[in-house]
C-alpha positions in Angstrom: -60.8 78.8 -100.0 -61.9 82.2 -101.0 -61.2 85.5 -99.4 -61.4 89.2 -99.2 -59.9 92.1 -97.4 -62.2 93.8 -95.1 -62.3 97.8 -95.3 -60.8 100.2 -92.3 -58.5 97.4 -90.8 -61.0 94.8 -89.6 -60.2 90.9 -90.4 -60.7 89.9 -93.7 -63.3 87.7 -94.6 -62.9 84.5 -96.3 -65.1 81.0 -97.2 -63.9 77.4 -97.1 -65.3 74.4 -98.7 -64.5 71.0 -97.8 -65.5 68.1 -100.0 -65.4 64.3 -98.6 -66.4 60.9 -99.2 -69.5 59.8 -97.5 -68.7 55.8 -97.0 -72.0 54.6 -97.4 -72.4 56.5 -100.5 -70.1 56.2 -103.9 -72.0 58.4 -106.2 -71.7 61.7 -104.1 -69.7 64.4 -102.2 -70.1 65.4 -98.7 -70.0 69.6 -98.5 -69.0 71.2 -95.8 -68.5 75.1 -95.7 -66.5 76.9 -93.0 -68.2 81.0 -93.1 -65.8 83.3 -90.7 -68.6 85.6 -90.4 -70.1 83.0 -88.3 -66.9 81.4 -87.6 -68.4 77.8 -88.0 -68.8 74.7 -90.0 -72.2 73.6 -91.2 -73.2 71.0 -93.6 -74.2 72.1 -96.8 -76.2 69.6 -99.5 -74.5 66.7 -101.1 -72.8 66.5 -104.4 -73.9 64.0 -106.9 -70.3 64.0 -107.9 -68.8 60.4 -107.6 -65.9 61.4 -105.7 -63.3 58.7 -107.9 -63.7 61.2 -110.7 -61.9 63.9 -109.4 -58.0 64.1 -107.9 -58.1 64.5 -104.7 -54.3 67.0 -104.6 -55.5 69.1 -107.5 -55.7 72.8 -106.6 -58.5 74.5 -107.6 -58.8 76.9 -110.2 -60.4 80.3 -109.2 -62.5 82.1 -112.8 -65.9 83.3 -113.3 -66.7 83.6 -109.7 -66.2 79.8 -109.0 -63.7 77.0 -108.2 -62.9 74.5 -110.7 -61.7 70.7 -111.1 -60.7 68.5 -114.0 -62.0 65.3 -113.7 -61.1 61.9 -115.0 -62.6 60.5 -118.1 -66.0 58.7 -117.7 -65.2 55.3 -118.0 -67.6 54.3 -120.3 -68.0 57.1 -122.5 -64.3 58.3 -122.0 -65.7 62.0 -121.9 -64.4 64.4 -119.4 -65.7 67.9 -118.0 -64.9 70.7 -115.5 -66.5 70.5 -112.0 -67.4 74.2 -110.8 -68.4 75.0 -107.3 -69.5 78.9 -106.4 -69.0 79.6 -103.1 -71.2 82.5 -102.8 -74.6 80.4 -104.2 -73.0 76.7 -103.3 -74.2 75.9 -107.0 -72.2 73.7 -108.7 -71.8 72.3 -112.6 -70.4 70.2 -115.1 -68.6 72.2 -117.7 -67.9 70.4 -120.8 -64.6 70.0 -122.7 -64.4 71.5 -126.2 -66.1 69.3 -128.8 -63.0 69.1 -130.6 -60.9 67.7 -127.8 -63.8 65.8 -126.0 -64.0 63.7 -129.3 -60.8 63.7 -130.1 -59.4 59.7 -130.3 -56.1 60.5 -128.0 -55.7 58.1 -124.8 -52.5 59.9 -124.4 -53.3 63.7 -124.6 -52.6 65.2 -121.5 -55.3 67.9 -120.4 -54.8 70.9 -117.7 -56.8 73.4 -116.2 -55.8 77.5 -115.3 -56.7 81.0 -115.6 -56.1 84.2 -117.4 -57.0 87.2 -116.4 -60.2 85.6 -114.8 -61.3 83.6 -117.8 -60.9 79.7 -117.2 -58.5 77.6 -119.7 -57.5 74.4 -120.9 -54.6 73.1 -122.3 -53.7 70.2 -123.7 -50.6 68.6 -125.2 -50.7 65.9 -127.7 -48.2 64.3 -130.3 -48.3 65.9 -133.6 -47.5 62.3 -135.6 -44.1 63.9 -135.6 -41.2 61.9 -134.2 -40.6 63.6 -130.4 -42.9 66.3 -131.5 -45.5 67.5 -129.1 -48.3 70.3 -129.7 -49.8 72.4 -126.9 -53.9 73.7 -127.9 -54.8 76.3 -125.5 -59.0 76.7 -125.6 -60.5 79.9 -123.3 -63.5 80.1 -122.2 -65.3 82.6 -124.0 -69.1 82.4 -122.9 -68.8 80.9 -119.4 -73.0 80.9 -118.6 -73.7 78.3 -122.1 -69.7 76.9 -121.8 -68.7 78.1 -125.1 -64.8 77.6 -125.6 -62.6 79.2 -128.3 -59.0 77.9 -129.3 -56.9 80.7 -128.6 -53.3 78.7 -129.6 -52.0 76.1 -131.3 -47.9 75.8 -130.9 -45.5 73.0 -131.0 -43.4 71.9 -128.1 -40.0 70.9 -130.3 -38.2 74.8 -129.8 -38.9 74.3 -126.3 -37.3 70.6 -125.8 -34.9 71.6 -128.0 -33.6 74.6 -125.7 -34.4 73.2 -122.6 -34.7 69.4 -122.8 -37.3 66.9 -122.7 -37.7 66.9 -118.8 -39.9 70.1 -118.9 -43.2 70.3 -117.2 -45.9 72.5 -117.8 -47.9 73.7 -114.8 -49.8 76.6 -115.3 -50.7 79.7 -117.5 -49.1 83.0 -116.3 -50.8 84.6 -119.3 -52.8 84.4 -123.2 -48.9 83.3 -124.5 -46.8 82.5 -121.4 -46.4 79.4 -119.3 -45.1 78.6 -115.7 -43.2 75.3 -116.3 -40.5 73.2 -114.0 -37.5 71.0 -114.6 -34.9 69.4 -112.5 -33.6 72.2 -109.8 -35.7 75.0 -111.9 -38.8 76.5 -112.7 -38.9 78.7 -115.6 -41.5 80.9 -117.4 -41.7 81.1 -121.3 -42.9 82.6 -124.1 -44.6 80.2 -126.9 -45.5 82.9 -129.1 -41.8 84.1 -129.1 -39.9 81.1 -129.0 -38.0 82.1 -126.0 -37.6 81.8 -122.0 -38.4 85.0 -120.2 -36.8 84.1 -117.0 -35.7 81.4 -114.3 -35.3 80.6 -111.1 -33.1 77.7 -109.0 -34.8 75.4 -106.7 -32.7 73.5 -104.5 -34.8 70.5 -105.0 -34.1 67.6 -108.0 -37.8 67.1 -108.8 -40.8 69.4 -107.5 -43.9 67.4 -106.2 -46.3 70.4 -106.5 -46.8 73.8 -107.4 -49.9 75.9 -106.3 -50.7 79.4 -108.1 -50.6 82.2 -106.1 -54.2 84.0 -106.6 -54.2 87.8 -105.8 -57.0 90.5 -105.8 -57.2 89.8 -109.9 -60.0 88.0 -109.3 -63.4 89.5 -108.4 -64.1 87.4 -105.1 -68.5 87.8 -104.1 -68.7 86.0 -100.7 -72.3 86.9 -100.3 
């Protein structure tokens, strides 16, 4: 969902879009999109997105206008790519990873998607060849129309498992150099650049299932 305040007090105005399986058809989305102008559903065209390839709990990540997913790895081909879906046009795309991570021969790297200051990011955390060392690359996107990325990071993990254990999460960007992360009974946000935990907070909960970002009015929102 995508929404906007509305000028002199009148309701704000916001877009849903609903994705589903159709069951006699595997290799495509059903769209749906819920308008509160109109206040209705209608049935917008089909995605030729085989609905296995994306996680069905994953947020969505709001940059560039348009929501985005991470899918799965093609099975054959093992590559993997950003679905996008603007809700102002109802266009969607395939975004492709970074050549350098796409072709990269790691099973176990574990890729995320978030957003900076508007800008959509990846991040992914592989093992350095290091004994119970880990590195994080974080890639921007820097030309969004041809999906031109740039590697804006490269740190290791080890100063961060060292200070706060091996149990540690990460679950989003909060900026360029910071990450949101969670643990057992905590979350915490940290500094990679310097080395360091900027602050904490308790949760009265042992391990924490999900956590959605919070989008404000950073985001330029064009319902149409």
């Amino acid at each position: 969902m995508v929404a906007r305040p509305s000028p002199c007090g009148a309701a704000a105005e916001f877009k849903i879009a609903r994705f589903s399986v159709i069951p006699a058809l595997r290799d495509r989305l059903r769209c749906e999109v819920f308008d509160s102008r109109r206040f209705a559903w209608r049935r917008a065209a089909d995605v030729p997105v085989c609905p296995a390839s994306l996680e069905p709990s994953a947020p969505a990540v709001s940059a560039h206008g348009a929501e985005h997913w991470l899918r799965w790895p093609d099975r054959a081909t093992g590559a993997q790519d950003v679905f996008a879906f603007d809700l102002r046009t109802e266009a969607w795309r395939l975004v492709p990873l970074p050549r350098e991570v796409d072709e990269r021969d790691d099973p176990w790297a574990r890729k995320q998607i978030s957003a900076v200051e508007g800008r959509l990011c990846l991040m992914v955390t592989t093992e350095a060849g290091v004994a119970d060392e880990e590195v994080l690359e974080v890639w921007e996107m820097a030309g969004y129309v041809e999906g031109r990325w740039e590697k804006k990071m490269r740190v290791s993990l080890k100063s961060l498992h060292a200070q706060e254990g091996g149990a540690v999460i990460l679950k989003n960007l909060y900026s360029s150099d910071v990450a949101f992360l969670d643990t057992f009974c905590r979350v915490m946000w940290y500094d990679f650049l310097r080395g360091k935990k900027m602050a904490e907070v308790e949760v009265k909960h042992v391990c924490i299932q999900e956590v959605f970002k919070y989008e404000s009015d950073l985001i330029p929102c064009e319902l149409g």
